[in-house]
C-alpha positions in Angstrom: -36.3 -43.4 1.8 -33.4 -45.4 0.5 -32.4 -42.1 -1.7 -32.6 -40.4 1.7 -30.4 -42.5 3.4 -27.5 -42.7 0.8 -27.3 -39.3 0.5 -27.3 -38.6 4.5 -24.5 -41.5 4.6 -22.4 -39.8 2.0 -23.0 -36.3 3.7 -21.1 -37.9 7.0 -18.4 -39.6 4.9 -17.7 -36.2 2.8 -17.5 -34.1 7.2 -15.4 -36.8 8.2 -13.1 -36.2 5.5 -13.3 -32.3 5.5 -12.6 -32.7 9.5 -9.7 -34.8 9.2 -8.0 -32.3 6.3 -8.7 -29.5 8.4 -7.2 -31.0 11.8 -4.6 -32.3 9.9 -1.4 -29.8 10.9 0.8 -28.8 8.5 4.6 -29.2 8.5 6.4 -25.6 9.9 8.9 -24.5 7.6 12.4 -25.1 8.6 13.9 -21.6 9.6 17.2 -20.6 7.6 17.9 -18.3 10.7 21.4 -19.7 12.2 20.0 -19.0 15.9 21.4 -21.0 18.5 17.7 -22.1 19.1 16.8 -23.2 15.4 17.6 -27.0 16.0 16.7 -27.1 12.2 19.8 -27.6 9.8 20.3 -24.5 9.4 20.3 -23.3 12.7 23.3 -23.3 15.6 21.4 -25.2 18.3 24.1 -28.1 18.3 27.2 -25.8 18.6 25.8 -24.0 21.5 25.1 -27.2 23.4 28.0 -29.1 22.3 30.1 -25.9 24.3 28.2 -25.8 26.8 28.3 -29.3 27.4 31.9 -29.2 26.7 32.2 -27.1 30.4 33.1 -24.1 28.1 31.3 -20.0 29.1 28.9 -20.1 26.4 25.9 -17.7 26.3 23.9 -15.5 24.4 23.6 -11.5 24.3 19.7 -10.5 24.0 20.6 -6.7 24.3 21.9 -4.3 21.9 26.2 -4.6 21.7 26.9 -1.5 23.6 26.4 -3.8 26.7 28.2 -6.6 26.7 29.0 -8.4 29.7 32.7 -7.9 31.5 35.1 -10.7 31.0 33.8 -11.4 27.3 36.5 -13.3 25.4 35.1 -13.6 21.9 32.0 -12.1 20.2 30.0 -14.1 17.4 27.7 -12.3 15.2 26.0 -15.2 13.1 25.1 -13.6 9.5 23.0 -11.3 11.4 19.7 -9.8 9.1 17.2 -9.3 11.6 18.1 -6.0 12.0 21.2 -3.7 11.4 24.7 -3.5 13.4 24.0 0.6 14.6 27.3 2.9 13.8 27.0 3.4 17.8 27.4 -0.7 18.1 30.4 -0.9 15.9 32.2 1.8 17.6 31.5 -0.2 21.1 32.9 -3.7 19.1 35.7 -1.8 17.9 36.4 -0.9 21.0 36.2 -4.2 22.8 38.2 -5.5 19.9 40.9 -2.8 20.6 41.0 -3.4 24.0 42.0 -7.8 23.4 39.0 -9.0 22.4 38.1 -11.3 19.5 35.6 -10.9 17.0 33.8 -14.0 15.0 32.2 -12.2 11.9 30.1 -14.5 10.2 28.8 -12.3 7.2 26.1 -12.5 5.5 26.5 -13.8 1.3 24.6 -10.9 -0.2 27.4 -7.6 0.8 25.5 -4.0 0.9 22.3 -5.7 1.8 21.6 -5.8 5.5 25.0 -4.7 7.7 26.4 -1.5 6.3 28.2 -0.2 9.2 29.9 -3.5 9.8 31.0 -4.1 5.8 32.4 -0.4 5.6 34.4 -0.8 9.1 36.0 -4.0 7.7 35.9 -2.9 4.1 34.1 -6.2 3.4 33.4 -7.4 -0.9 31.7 -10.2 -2.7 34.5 -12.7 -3.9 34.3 -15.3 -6.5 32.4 -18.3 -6.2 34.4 -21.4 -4.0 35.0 -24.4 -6.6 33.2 -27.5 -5.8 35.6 -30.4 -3.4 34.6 -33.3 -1.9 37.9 -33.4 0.0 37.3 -35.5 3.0 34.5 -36.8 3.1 33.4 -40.6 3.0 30.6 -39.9 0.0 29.9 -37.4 -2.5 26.3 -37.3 -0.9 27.5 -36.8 2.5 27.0 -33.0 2.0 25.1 -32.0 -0.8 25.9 -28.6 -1.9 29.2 -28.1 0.1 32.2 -27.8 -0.5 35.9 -28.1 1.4 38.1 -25.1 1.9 42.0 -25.6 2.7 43.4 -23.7 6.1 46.1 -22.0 4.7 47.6 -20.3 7.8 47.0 -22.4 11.3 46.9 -19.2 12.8 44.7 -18.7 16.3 41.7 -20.9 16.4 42.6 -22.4 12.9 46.2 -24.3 14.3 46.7 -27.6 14.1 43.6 -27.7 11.0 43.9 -28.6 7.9 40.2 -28.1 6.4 37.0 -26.8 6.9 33.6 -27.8 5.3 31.4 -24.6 4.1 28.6 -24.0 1.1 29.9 -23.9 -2.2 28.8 -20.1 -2.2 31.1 -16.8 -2.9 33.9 -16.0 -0.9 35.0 -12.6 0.8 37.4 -10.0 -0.2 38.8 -7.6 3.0 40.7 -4.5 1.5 41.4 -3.5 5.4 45.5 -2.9 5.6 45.6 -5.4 8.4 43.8 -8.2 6.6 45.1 -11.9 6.0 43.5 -14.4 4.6 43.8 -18.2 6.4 41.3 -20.2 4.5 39.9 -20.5 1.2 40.2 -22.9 -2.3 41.7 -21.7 -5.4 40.7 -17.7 -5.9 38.1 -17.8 -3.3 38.9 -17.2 0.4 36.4 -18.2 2.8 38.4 -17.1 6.1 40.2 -13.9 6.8 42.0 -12.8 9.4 42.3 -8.9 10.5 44.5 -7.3 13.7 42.9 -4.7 15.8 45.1 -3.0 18.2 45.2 -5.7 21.0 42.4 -8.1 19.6 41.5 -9.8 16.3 38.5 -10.4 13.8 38.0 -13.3 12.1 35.8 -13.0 8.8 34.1 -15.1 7.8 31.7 -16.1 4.4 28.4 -17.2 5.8 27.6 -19.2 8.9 28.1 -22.4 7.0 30.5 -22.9 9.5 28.5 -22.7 12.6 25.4 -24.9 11.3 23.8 -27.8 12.7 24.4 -30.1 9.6 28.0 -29.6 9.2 29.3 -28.7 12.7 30.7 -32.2 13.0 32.0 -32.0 9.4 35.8 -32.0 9.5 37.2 -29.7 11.4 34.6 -27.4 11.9 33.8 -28.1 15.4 37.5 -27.9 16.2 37.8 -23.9 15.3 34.9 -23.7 17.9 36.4 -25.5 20.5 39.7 -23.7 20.4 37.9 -20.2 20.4 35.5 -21.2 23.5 38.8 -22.2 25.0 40.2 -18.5 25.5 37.7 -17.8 27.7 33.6 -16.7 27.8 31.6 -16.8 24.4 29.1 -15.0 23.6 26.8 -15.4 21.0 24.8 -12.6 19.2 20.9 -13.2 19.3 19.8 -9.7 19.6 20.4 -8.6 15.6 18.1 -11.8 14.5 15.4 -10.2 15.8 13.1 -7.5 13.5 13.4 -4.1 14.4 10.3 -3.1 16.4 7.9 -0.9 14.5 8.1 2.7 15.5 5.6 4.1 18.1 2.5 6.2 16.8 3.0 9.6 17.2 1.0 11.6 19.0 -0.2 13.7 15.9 -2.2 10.5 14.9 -3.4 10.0 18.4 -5.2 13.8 18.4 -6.1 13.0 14.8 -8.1 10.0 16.0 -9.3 11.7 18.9 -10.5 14.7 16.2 -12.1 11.5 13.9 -13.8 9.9 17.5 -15.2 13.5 18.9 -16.8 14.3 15.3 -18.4 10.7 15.1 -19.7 11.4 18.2 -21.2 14.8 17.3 -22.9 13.3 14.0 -24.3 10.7 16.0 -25.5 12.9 18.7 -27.1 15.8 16.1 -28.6 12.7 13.7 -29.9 10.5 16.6 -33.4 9.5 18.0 -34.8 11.5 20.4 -37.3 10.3 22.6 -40.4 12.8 24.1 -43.6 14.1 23.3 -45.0 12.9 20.0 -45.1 16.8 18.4 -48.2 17.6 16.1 -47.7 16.8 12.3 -47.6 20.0 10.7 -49.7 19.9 7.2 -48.2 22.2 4.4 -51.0 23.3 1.9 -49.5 24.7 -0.9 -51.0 27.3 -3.4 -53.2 26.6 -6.3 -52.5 27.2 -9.8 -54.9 29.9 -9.9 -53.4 31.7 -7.4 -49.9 32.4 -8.8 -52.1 33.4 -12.0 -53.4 36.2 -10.1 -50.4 37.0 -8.6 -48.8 37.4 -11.8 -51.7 39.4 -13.2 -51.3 41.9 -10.3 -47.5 42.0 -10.9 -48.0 43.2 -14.7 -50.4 45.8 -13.6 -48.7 47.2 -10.9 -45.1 47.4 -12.9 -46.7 48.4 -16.2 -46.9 47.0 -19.4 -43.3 47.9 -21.4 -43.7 48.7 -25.3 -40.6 45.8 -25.6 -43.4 43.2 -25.3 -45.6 44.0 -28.1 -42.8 43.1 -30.6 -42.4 39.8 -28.9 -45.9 38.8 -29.8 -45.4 39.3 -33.7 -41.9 37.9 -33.4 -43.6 34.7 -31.5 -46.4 34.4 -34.4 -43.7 34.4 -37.3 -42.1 31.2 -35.9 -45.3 29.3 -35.7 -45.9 30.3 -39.0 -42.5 28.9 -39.6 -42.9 26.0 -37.6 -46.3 24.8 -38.7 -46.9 26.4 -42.6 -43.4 27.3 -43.7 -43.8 30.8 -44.1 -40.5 32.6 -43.6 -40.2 35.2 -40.8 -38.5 37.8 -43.2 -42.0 37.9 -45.4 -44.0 40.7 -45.6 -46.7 41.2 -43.6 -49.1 41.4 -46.8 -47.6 38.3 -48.1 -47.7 36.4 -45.0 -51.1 36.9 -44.4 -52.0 35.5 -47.7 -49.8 32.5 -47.4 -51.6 32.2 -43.9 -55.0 32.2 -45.4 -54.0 29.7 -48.5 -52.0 27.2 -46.1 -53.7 27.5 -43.2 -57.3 28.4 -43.6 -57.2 31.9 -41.5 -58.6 34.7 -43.2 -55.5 37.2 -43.7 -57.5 40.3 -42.0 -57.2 38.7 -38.7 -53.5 38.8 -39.1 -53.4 41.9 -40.5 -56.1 43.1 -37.7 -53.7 42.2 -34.9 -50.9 43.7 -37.0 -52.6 47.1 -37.3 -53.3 47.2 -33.9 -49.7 46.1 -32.7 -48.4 48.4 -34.6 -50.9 51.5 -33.3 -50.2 50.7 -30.1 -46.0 50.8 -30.6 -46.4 54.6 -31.5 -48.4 55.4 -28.0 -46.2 56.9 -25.9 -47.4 54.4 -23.2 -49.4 51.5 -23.4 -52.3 50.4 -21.0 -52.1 47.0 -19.2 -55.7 46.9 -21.0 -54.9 47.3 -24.4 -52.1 45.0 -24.0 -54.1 42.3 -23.1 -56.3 42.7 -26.3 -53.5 42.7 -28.8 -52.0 39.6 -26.7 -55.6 37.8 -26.6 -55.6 38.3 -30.6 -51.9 36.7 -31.5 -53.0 34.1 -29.0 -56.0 33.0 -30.8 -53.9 33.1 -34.5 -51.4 30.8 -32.8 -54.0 28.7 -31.8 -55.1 28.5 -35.4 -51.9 28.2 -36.5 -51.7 25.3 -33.8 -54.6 23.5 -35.4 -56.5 24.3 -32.0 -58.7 26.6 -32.7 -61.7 26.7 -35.4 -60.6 29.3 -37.8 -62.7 32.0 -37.7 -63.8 34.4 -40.6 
């Protein structure tokens, strides 16, 4: 009994524990999605309250670009990868672009990976990697992994700034004619600026520069504030989103209509039916005997062929082979004397059947009667032959 109650005790202890792992939640990844609702580090949560806050026309654009709102001032598109900026979408920002709009690009790092359309309409490159810079800020620690780019041209949303705080990632290259850069540190430019009829774009490497963890870095939150400034912002959610999977077509619905309707049949043909209990029908099935007869009846209707009587002999000499060694190609004097030495049958019962064979292949036809004497006669030698039958003399 005390067995039994230590083990039962120890049974509850190990539940309790296997409970409490299982109801224990585990952390959610942070999301490297810079969505202005990931309120994780890397996400643009903070920026998009801070302008709001601010009194500034923030807001976000859930619908494909060929329908943004009237009155739009400036466009962001956040290192979009969700899904892919359509050629029909670039045309309608080129457009609004054209017409005195402004265009934040925030591009992805990896070029030719995820927005095609948008890299070949502003002829977009991977540039060198930024060089490491601490520049401004109270610790070395303060932002791990970052690094701080010099405004070269206080042009637009960049005047009156001196430097911004990005990741120490690769920079851009813009081979568009129109194309300026305004920010970067030593090779590596991080900002570029390019004029579209009566509107700009503003290029950017990554959305470093829009992040939660180093919005208030610098002058980050500055460029922000003086682009809000112009006039409504909008900010680009739709292309984080996946693309929705395409709708089956209908040749897989009549296919699995085709699959359901022959299921259906199978089961119908191989079910149980329910009814009368139906007699159980016996099969008898013929003796042995019977298909003996048959097969006698057969021979003498279709007559005996003179091709069988050569069969016999033939079927003699390979017992003879089989059993005593006598070769097949021996003559028929010889072999029946080797058959009487080796095997104890008197060689005139050989010779016997022989004659007689060999009488009845110069008939013209045989009878099924005579037949069956010459066959009853090899049968009894290759019996003897056998060992199963006494020899006879």
């Amino acid at each position: 009994m005390k067995n039994l109650g230590t083990t039962a005790l120890f049974g509850l202890l190990i539940a309790l524990a296997l409970a409490a792992g299982l109801s224990t939640g585990q952390d959610t990844p942070e999301s490297l999605v810079p969505s202005v609702e990931n309120t994780g580090p890397q996400g643009a949560r903070a920026l998009f309250l801070f302008l709001r806050e601010g009194g500034h026309a923030v807001s976000e654009q859930h619908t494909s670009l060929d329908s943004l709102a009237q009155g739009t001032r400036t466009l962001v598109l956040a290192s979009p990868i969700g899904r892919p900026v359509s050629d029909g979408e670039v045309l309608a920002v080129d457009r609004f672009v054209q017409e005195g709009g402004t265009l934040v690009y925030l591009s992805p790092r990896e070029i030719g990976k995820h927005q095609a359309a948008l890299e070949t309409w502003l002829k977009l490159e991977q540039g060198p990697l930024l060089p490491a810079s601490e520049r401004g800020l109270a610790t070395d620690l303060a932002d791990a992994g970052g690094t701080t780019v010099d405004v070269w041209l206080d042009a637009g949303p960049l005047r009156g700034l001196s430097a911004l705080r990005i990741s120490q990632d690769r920079g851009l290259r813009v081979d568009h004619p129109d194309a300026i850069p305004l920010a970067g540190l030593g090779g590596a430019v991080a900002v570029w600026r390019v004029a579209l009829g009566r509107g700009e774009v503003y290029v950017l490497a990554g959305a470093d520069l829009m992040e939660n963890r180093r919005l208030e870095l610098l002058d980050n939150v500055r460029f922000w504030s003086a682009l809000a400034s112009r006039g409504p912002l909008v900010i680009d959610e739709y292309h984080h989103q996946l693309a929705p999977p395409p709708p089956l077509s209908r040749g897989i619905w009549v296919f699995a209509a085709q699959v359901l309707a022959v299921a259906g049949v199978y089961a119908l043909s191989r079910g149980t039916r329910f009814g009368e209990p139906r007699p159980l029908l016996v099969e008898k099935h013929r003796s042995a005997l019977e298909y003996v007869r048959s097969m006698g009846w057969l021979m003498r209707r279709a007559k005996v062929e003179k091709e069988l009587l050569p069969e016999l002999d033939k079927s003699l000499r390979q017992q003879l082979q089989e059993h005593l060694g006598i070769p097949p190609d021996l003559e028929d004097t010889e072999a029946a004397r080797r058959l009487e030495q080796e095997g104890g049958v008197p060689a005139s019962r050989y010779l016997d059947a022989k004659a007689q064979l060999t009488q009845l292949l110069a008939r013209p036809s045989v009878r099924p009667a005579d037949y069956a004497r010459v066959a009853r006669l090899y049968a009894h030698l290759e019996r003897a032959v056998a060992g199963q039958d006494a020899p006879r003399r």
